[in-house]
C-alpha positions in Angstrom: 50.0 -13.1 -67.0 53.7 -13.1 -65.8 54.5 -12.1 -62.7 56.7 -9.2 -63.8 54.2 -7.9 -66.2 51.9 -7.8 -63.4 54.5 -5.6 -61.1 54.7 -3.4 -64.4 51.2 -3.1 -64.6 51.0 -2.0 -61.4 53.5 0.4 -61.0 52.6 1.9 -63.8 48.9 2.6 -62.2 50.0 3.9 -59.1 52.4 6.3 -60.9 49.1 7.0 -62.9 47.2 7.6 -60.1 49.7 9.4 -58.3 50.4 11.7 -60.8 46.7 12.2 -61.9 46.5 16.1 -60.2 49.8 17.1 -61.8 49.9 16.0 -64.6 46.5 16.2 -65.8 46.6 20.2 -65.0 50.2 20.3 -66.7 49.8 23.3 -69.8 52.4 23.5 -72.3 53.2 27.1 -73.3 54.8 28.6 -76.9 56.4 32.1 -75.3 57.0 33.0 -78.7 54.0 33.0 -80.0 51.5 34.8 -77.5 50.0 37.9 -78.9 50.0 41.3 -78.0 46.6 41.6 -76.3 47.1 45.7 -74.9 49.3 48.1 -73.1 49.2 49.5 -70.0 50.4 52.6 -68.7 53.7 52.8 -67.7 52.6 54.2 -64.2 50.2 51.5 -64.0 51.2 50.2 -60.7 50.5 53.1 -58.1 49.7 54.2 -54.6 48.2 56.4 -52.2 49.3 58.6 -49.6 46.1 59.5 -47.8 45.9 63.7 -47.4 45.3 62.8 -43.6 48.3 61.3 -43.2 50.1 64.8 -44.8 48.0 66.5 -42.8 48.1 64.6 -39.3 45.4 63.3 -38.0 42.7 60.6 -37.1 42.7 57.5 -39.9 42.2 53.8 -39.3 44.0 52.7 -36.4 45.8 49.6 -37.0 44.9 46.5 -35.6 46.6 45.9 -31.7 49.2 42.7 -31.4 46.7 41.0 -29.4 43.3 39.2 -30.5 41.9 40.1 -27.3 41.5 43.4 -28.2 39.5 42.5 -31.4 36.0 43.5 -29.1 37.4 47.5 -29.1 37.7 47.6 -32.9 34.2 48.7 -33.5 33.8 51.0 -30.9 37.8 52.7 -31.7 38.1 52.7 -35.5 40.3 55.7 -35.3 43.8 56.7 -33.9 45.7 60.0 -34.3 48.9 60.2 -35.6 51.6 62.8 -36.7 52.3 63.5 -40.1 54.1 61.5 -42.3 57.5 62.2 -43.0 58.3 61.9 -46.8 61.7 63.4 -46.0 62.7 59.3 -44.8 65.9 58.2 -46.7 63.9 54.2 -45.9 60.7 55.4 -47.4 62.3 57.2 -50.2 64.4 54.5 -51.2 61.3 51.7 -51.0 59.6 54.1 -53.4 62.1 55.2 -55.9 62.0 50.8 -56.3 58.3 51.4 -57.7 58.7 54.6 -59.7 57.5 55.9 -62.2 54.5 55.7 -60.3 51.4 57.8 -59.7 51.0 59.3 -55.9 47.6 59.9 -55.1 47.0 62.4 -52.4 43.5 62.1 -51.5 41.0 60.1 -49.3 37.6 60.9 -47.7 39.6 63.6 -44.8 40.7 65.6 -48.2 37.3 66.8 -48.9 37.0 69.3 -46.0 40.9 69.9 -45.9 41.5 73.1 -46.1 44.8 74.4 -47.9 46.6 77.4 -45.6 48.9 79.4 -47.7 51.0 79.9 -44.9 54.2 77.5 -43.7 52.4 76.9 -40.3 49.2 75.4 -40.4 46.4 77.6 -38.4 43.3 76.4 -36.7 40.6 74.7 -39.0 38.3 77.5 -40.3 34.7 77.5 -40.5 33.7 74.7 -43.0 36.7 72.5 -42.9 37.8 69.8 -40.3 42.0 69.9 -40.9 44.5 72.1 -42.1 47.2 71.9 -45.0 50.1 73.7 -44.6 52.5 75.2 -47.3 55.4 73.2 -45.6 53.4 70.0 -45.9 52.7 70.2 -49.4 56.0 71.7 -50.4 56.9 68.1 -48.9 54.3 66.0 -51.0 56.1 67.9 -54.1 59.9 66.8 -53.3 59.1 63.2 -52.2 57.1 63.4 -55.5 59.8 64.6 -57.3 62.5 62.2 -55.8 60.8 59.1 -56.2 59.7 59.7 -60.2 56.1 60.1 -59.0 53.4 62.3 -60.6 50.7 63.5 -58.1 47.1 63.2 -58.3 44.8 65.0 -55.9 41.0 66.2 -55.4 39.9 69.4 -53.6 38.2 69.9 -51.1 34.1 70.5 -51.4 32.8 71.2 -47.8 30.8 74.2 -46.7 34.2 76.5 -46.4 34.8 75.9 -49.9 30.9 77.0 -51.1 29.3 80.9 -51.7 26.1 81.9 -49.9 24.5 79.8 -52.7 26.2 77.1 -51.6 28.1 76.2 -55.2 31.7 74.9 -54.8 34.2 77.9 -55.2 37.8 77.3 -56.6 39.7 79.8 -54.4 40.8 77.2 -52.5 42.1 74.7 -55.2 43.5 78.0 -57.0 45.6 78.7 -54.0 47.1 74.5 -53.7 47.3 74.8 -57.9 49.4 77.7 -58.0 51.9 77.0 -54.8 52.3 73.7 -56.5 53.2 75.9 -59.5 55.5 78.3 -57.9 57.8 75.2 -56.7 58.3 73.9 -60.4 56.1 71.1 -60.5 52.3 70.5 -61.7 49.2 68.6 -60.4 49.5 65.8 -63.3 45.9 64.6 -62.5 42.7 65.7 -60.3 39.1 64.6 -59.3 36.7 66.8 -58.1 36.0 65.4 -55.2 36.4 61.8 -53.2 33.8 59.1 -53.4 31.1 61.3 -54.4 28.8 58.3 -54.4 28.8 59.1 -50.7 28.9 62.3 -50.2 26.6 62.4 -47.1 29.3 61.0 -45.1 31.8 62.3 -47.1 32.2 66.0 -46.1 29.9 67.3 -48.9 27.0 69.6 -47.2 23.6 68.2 -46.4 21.4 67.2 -49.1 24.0 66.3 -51.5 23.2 65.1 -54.7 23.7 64.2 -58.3 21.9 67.2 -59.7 24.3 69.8 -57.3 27.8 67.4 -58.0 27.2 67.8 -62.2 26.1 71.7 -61.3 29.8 71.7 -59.1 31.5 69.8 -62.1 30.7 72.2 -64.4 32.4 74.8 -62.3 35.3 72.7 -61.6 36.0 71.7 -65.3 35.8 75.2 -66.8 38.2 76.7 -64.0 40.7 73.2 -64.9 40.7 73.7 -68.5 41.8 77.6 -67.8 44.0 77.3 -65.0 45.5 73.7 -65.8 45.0 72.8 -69.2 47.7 69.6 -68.9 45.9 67.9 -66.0 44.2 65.6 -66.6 40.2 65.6 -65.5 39.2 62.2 -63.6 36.4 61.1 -62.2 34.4 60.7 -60.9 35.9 58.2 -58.3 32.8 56.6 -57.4 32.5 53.3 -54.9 29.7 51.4 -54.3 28.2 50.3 -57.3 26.9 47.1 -58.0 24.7 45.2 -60.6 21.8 45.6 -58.5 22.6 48.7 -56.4 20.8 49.8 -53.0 19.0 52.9 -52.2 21.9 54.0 -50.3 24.3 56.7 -51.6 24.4 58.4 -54.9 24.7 56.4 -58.3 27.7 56.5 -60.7 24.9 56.6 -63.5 23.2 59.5 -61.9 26.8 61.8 -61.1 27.7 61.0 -64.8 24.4 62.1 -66.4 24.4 65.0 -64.1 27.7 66.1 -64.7 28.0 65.3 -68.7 31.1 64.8 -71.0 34.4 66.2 -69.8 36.2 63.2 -68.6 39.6 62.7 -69.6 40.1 58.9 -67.5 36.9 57.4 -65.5 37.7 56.3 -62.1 36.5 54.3 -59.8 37.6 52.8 -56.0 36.9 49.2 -55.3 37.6 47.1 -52.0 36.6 43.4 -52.0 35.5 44.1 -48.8 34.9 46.2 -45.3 37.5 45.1 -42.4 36.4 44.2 -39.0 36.1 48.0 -38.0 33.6 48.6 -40.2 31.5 45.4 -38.7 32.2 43.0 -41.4 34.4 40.2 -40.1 35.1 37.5 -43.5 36.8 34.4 -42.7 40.7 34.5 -44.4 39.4 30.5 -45.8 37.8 32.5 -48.6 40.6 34.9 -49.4 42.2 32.7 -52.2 38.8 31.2 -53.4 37.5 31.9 -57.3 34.6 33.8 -56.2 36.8 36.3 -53.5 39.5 36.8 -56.5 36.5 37.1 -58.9 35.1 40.8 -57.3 37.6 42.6 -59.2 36.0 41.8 -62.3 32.3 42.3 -61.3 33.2 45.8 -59.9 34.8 46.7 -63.3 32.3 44.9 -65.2 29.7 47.5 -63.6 32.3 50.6 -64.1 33.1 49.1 -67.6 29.2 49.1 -68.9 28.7 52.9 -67.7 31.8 54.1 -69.4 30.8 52.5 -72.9 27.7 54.4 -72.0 28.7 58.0 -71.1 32.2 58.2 -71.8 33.3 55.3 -74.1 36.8 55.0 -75.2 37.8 56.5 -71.9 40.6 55.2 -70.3 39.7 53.8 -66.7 42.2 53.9 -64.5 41.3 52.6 -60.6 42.5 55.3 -58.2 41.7 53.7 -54.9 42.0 49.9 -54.2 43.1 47.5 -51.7 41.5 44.3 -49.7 39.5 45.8 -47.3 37.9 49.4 -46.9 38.0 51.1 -43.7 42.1 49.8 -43.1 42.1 46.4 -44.4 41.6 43.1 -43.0 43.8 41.5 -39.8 45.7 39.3 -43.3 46.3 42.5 -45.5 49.6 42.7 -43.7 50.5 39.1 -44.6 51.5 36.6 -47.8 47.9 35.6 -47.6 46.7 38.8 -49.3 49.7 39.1 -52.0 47.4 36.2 -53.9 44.5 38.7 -54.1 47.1 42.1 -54.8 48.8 40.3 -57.5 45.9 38.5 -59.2 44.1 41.6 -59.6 47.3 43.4 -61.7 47.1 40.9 -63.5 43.2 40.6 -64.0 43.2 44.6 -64.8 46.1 45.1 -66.7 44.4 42.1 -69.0 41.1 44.1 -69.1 43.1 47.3 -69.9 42.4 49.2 -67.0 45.5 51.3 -67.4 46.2 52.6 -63.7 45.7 50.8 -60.4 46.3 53.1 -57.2 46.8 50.6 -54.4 45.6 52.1 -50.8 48.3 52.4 -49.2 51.9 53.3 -49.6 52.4 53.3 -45.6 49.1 53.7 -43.6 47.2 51.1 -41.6 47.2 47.1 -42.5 46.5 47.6 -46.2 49.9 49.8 -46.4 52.6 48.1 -48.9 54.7 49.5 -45.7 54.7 49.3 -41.8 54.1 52.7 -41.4 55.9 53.3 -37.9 58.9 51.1 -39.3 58.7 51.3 -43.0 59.6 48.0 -43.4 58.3 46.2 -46.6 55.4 43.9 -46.2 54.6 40.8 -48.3 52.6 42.8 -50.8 55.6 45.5 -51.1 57.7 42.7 -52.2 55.0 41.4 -54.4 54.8 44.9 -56.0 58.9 45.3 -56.7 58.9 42.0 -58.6 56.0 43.1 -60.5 57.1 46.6 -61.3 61.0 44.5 -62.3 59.5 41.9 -64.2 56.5 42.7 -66.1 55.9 45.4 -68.5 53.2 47.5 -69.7 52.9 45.4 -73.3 50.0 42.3 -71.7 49.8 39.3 -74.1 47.3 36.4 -74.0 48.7 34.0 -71.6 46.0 31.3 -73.1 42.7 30.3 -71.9 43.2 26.7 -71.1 44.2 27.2 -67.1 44.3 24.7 -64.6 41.7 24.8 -61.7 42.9 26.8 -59.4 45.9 28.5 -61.6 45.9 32.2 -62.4 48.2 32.9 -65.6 49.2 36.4 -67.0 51.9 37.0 -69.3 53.8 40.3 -70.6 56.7 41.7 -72.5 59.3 41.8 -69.9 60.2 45.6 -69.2 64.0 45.5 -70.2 65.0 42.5 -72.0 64.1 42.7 -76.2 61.5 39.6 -77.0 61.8 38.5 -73.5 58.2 37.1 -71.8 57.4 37.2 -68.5 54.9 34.9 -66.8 53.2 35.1 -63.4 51.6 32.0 -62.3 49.7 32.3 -59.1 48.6 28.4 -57.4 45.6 29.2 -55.2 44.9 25.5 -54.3 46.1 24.7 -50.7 46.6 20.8 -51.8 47.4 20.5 -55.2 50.4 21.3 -57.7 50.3 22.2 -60.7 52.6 22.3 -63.8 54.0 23.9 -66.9 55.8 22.8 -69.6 58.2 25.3 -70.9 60.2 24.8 -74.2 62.9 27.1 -73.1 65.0 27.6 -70.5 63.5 30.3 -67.3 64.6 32.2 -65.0 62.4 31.6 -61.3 61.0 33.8 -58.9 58.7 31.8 -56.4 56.9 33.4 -53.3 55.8 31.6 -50.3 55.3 31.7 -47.1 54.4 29.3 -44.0 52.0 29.8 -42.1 50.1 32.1 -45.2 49.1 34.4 -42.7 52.6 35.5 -42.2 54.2 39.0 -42.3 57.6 37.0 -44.0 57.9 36.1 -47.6 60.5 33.6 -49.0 61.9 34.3 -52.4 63.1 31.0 -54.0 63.3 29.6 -50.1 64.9 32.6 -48.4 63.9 34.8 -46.7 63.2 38.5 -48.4 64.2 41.4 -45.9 66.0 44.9 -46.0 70.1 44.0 -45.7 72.5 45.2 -42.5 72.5 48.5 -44.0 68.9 48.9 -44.3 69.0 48.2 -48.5 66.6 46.0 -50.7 68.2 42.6 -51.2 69.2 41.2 -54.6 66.3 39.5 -56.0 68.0 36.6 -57.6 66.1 34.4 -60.0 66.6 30.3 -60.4 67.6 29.0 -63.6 65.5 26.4 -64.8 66.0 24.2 -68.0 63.3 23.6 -70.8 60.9 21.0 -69.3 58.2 20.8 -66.6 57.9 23.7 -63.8 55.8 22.3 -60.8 54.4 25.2 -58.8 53.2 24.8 -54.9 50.0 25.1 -53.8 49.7 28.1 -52.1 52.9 29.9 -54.0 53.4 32.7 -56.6 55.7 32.2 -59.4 56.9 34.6 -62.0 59.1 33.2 -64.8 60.9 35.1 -67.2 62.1 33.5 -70.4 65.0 35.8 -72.0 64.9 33.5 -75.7 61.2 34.0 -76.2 62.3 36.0 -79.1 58.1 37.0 -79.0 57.7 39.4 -82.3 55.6 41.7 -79.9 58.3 42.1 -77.4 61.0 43.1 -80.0 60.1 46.7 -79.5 59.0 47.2 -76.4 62.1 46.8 -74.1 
C-alpha cells in the first residue's frame, strides 16, 4: 500500500472516529411534513400567584445567599412578607409578555382565607387563619385584567366556612363571587378546595375524608351551576398519587367516586420533588437525567388512567406545578432547571394536557421572577420564547431521537405554515445534530456554570435594558444543512418556508 493511501486511510478513521457521537445521533427532519398530532389551549402556559402572597403572610422563605445557613432551613421553612403589589409597572409589563394566560389564585393558605367584604382587612375570625380584603382582590382583578389574564381560584373550606353540621357553606365564596361581579369581571374557573388529597394538613377540619369532600362537592357544584353557570368546575386538584400509593392522605380515586360526575377539566398538581425545607435534599447531578425529566409523565400517566375511568374525555389541565414543592430547590432559580420547565411543556402539550399552571409567577425560588426585584429568572426567559415561538397546534416531531435529545415541534403562533422546533441537549459531553432542508432561524440558551441565575441567548447575555424593558430576542439565521446543538443547551428553531399543510390555518 502507498504511502499516501495509507495517510488517507487514516485520516479518514480518525475523522470517523472523531465524528462518531455527532454524526451518528445526526436526524434529518421534513418540517413540511409533520402531522398535526393536537392543540393546546391557547392559555396553556400559566402561573400562580399564591392567595398568601395577596393576602400577606407566611410562605416559603427563600433560600439565604450563604450555604452556611442551609442547617436553619428545616427548622425556618417560613418567612413573612407584605403583600404583593400587582399595581408594579416591572411586574405588569413581564406578564402582559406571557398573556393570555391563566392566573391561578390559590395555594394551601387559601383554604382557611377568609374573604372580608370590607376595603380593610379585619382580624381573622373564628375558623380562618388570614384575611382577604376587598382592596386586595379589587387588585387581583385589574392586574388580571391588564395583563390578558383570566383568574382561577378555590374557596376556602375550614371550620368558619362550615354549619353546626359541619357541611361547607357558600356564604363565603358567594360574597368573593359577587364583588368579583360588581367590578365587571368573572371567576373564569374554580376548584373546590386545594389539594384535597391532604386535607389533614390542609385547613380542612379533623377527620376529613373522601365521603365528606363528595358530600361538600355536591354542595359546591349545585350553588356553581346557579350562581356561575360560565365557570368552569375543576378539580379536584389532587397531589400525591402514585402507581402504588401510601396509606397517607386521601386518594384521587376515592374523592372522585365520592364526589361523582360534574367535572368540567380534571386537575391535578405535580412537583418532581420536595426542596430541602421539606427534608429532601436531591443532588442537582440528576436534574437533567432521563429518569428526573421522566416524572412528569408517570404523574400524568396515574392522573390520565383515573380520568378515562371517572371522567373520560375530560380535558386535564395541571394547575399547580413547578420543581420542587415546599419553594423549590437551591437550582429552581437557575438555567439548570429551565431543562426540566421546558421539557415538560413540551412533554404535556404532546400528551394534550391543555393547561400547565407553573408555581410561581414571583414567590420563593420556583418563581419565574425574583420577587423583591422582579427581575426575570432563567425560566422566565425560557417561558417568553416559548409563549413567542410555539403555538397551541403540537405536531409529531418524530420518534427517532438521539440519546439524550428532547424534540417537540409546533405550528409557530404567527407565521402561516411556519414550524417551530425546540431541541433540548441534556448530555453534559456530547453534541448532537440536525439536518435541516431549509433555512432557520436560532434561538440557543445556555449558560456557564448551569447553576447560574444568567442565561445567554445566542452568546449574549439576556437582561432587562437601561430603561428596565425586555430586550429584543433576535434569532440567527442558519442555512439548510447541519445544526450542531451543545451539550447542556436549549435550542428552538423556527423554519418560516415549512409551508406545513397543518400550519396553514393556524397562524
Amino acid at each position: 500500500m502507498r504511502p499516501r493511501t495509507t495517510r488517507a486511510i487514516c485520516v479518514a478513521l480518525l475523522v470517523a472516529i472523531a465524528c462518531r457521537p455527532v454524526c451518528a445521533s445526526e436526524l434529518s427532519f421534513s418540517p413540511a411534513n409533520m402531522k398535526a398530532i393536537g392543540t393546546i389551549d391557547v392559555r396553556f402556559q400559566s402561573y400562580n400567584v399564591e392567595m398568601v402572597e395577596v393576602t400577606g403572610g407566611r410562605f416559603w422563605k427563600p433560600y439565604p445567599r450563604s450555604l452556611r445557613a442551609n442547617v436553619q432551613i428545616s427548622r425556618d421553612r417560613y418567612s413573612y412578607r407584605p403583600p404583593i403589589d400587582l399595581a408594579n409597572m416591572r411586574l405588569r409589563m413581564l406578564a402582559v409578555a406571557l398573556g393570555p394566560a391563566y392566573m391561578r389564585v390559590s395555594g394551601t393558605w387559601a383554604n382557611a382565607t377568609f374573604f372580608a367584604d370590607t376595603d380593610n382587612a379585619p382580624a381573622a375570625p373564628a375558623g380562618f387563619n388570614s384575611v382577604l380584603s376587598r382592596a386586595q382582590w379589587r387588585g387581583v382583578v385589574d392586574f388580571a385584567r391588564a395583563v390578558d389574564a383570566q383568574i382561577v381560584t378555590s374557596f376556602a373550606i375550614s371550620a368558619g366556612s362550615r354549619n353546626a353540621d359541619g357541611r361547607w357553606t357558600s356564604g363565603q365564596a358567594q360574597q368573593l363571587l359577587s364583588f368579583t361581579q360588581s367590578l365587571g369581571s368573572r371567576i373564569a374557573a374554580a376548584e373546590f378546595m386545594n389539594e384535597p388529597t391532604l386535607a389533614a394538613t390542609n385547613g380542612a377540619p379533623p377527620g376529613y375524608d373522601a365521603k365528606a369532600y363528595g358530600r361538600d362537592f355536591a354542595i359546591f357544584h349545585s350553588w356553581m351551576r346557579q350562581h356561575a353557570p360560565d365557570t368552569l368546575i375543576v378539580g379536584p386538584g389532587s397531589v400525591g398519587d402514585s402507581s402504588s400509593p401510601s396509606a397517607d392522605g386521601i386518594r384521587t380515586r376515592d374523592l372522585l367516586e365520592a364526589s361523582g360526575r360534574g367535572l368540567d377539566r380534571l386537575s391535578y398538581h405535580h412537583y418532581n420533588t420536595l426542596s430541602p425545607r421539606c427534608g429532601v435534599h436531591d443532588d442537582p447531578a440528576q436534574a437533567l437525567s432521563a429518569d428526573w425529566l421522566a416524572r412528569t409523565d408517570r404523574a400524568l400517566s396515574v392522573y390520565r388512567g383515573l380520568r378515562d375511568e371517572f371522567a373520560p374525555g375530560t380535558p386535564i389541565w395541571l394547575t399547580e406545578t413547578a420543581d420542587a414543592a415546599c419553594g423549590g430547590n437551591r437550582w429552581d432559580a437557575t438555567f439548570l432547571d429551565t431543562f426540566r420547565y421546558l421539557d415538560q411543556l413540551g412533554r404535556l402539550a404532546m400528551a394534550g394536557v391543555q393547561v400547565v399552571m407553573h408555581n410561581t409567577l414571583a414567590a420563593s425560588d420556583y418563581g419565574l421572577l425574583d420577587e423583591t426585584t422582579f427581575r426575570p429568572r432563567p425560566n422566565y426567559w425560557g417561558a417568553l420564547l416559548w409563549h413567542r415561538l410555539m403555538g397551541t397546534t403540537v405536531l409529531d416531531a418524530g420518534a427517532g431521537s438521539a440519546p439524550d435529545l428532547h424534540l417537540y415541534a409546533h405550528c409557530h403562533p404567527r407565521t402561516k405554515g411556519a414550524v417551530s422546533i425546540l431541541a433540548i441537549n441534556t448530555s453534559r459531553s456530547e453534541s448532537r445534530s440536525l439536518k435541516m432542508p431549509i433555512a432557520s432561524e436560532r434561538y440557543t440558551l445556555d449558560a456557564r456554570p448551569l447553576q447560574s441565575p444568567t442565561v445567554w441567548l445566542n452568546g449574549r447575555t439576556l437582561e432587562l435594558d437601561a430603561n428596565h424593558r425586555l430586550p429584543l430576542l433576535e434569532a440567527r439565521s442558519m442555512p439548510a444543512g447541519t445544526i450542531t446543538l451543545a451539550p447542556k443547551t436549549i435550542t428552538f428553531l423556527v423554519i418560516p418556508d415549512a409551508a406545513n399543510p397543518a400550519c396553514r390555518l393556524h397562524a
